[in-house]
N, C-alpha and C positions, 0 to 999 in steps of 0.2 A: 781639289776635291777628288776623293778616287773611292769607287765602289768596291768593294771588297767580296759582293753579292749584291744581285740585283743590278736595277737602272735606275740612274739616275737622270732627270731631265734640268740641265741646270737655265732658265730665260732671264736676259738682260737685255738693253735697247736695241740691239743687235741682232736680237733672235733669240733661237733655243739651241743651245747646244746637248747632243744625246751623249751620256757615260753611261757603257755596259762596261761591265767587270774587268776589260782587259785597256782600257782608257785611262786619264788623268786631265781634269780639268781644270785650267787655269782663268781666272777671274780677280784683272788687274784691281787694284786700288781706286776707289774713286765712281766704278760702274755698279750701280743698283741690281741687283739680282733675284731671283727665286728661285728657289729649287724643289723638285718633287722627285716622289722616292717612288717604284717602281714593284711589283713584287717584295720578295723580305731580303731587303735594303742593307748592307751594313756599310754606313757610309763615316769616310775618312778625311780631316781636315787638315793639313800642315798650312801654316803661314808665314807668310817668308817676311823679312824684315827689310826694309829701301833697298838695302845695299846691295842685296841678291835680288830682286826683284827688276831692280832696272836691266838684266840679262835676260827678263821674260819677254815674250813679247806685250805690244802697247794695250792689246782688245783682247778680247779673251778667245780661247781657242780650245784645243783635245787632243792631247796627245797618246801616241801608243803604247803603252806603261810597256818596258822591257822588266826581265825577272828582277833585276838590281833593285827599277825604281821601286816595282810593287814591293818588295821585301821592305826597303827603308822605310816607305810611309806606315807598313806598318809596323815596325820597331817605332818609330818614330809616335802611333799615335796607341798604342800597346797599353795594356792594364800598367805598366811602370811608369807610364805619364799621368795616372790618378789614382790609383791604389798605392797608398801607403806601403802595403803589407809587401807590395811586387816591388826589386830590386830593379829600380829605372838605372836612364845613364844623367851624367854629370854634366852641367851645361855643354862645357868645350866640346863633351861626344855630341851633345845634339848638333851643336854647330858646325860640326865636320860633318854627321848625317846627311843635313838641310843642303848642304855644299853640295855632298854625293848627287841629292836627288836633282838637283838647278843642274848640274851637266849632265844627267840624262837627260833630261826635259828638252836641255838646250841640242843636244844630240838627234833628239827623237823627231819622226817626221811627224807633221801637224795632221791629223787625222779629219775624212769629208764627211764628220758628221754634225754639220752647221746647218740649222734651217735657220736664212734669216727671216725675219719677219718684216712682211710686206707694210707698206705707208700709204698706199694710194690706195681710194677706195674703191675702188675697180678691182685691185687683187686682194684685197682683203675679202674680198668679197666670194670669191674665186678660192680663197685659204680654208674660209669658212666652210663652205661645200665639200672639200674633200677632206678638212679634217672631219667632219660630222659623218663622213660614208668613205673612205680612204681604196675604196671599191670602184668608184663610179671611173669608169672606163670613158668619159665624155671627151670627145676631142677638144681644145682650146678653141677650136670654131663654137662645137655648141657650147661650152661654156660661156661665152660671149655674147650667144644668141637670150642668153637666161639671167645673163645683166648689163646686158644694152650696151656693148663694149666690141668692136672692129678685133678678131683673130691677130691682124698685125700692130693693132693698136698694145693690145695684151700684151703678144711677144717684145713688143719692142720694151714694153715696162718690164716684164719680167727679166731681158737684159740688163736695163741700165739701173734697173733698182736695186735687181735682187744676186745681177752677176751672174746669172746661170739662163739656161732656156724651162720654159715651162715645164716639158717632159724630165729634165735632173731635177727639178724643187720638186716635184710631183714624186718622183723616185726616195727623195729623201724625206719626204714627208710621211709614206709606204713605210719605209725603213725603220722611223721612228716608231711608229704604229706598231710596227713587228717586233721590234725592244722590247715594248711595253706585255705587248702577248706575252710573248715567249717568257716574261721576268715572270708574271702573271700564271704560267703553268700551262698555258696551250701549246696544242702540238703542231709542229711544221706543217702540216696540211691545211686545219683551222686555221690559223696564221697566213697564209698563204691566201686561201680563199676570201678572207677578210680584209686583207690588204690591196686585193684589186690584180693578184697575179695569173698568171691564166692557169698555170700549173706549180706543183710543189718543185718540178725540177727548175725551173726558171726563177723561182721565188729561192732556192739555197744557192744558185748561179750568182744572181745582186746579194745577197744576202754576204757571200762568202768573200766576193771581188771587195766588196768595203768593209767589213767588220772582221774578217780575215779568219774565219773560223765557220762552220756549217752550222744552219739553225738547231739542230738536236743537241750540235756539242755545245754551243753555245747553252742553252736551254738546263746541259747537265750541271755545266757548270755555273751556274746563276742562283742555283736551286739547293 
């Protein structure tokens, strides 16, 4: 799946993975998913067939669309794939296409915008709180203290659950929140303050190190 505008938030048993316009999401065979659309959305589907598929990887993941791949998906998914009246291509071009895009994908580094989703009820609990206020500055002590759960008890689930420490899930959770702004038509400030950052300059700092682009240019380009 790849955004062509907008975010996309694609969730399967794994989590939520975030597609903003410069990503490509991949969602093996076999895993149940949902996806939501983000601001004004223009979302892109290519499906790969066994053959090329077993060169994905096994779970789903996010890649960094380079100019190549973004152009093929969309020749690939273009008014010539259902309009009649548009001169599409002929099978064999699709299939060389599909090729093109599987070695970028295969080429491309896997991008950290995975939130997985927590299992235990103790962080679930903990997820719920900061997605409903993605603001709240509370340390993982008082979190703790507000549902009956030991600071090192937490950390260590959030290790061995989720693979990361409280403060990167926390981070990426921020992040996703800020997609969703930004696709939405807020500006880098509001964004910022809504997200739980202390300042805008710190909020395009994270912003910029993982989605590799500044909130405003991102925001131009979405829109």
């Amino acid at each position: 799946m790849y955004a062509a505008g907008g975010v996309l938030a694609v969730h399967t048993e794994r989590g939520t993975s975030v597609v903003p316009a410069n990503r490509v999401a991949w969602t093996p065979a076999g895993f149940t998913h949902q996806h939501r659309a983000h601001g004004d959305t223009d979302m892109r589907i290519v499906f790969l067939t066994p053959s090329l598929a077993r060169f994905m990887p096994d779970g789903p993941a996010v890649f960094l669309a380079s100019d190549l791949a973004r152009e093929v998906v969309l020749a690939l998914t273009g008014p010539g794939n259902y309009d009649d009246t548009t001169p599409g291509y002929s099978r064999s071009a699709r299939t060389r296409l599909v090729r093109v895009l599987v070695e970028e994908l295969r080429e491309a580094d896997e991008q950290p915008l995975h939130l997985p989703e927590p299992r235990d009820d103790r962080l679930r609990a903990v997820a719920r709180m900061l997605s409903e206020d993605p603001a709240d500055n509370a340390t993982l002590a008082e979190f703790g203290k507000r549902i009956g759960a030991g600071a090192r008890t937490l950390s260590r689930l959030f290790r061995g659950e989720l693979g990361m420490t409280f403060y990167e899930w926390r981070t990426q959770l921020r992040l996703y929140h800020a997609l969703v702004l930004l696709a939405d038509g807020h500006d880098t400030t509001h964004t910022a303050n809504a997200c739980g950052w202390a300042n805008p300059s710190s909020f395009i700092a994270a912003f910029s190190a993982v989605v590799g682009t500044t909130p405003g240019r991102y925001r131009t380009r979405t829109r």
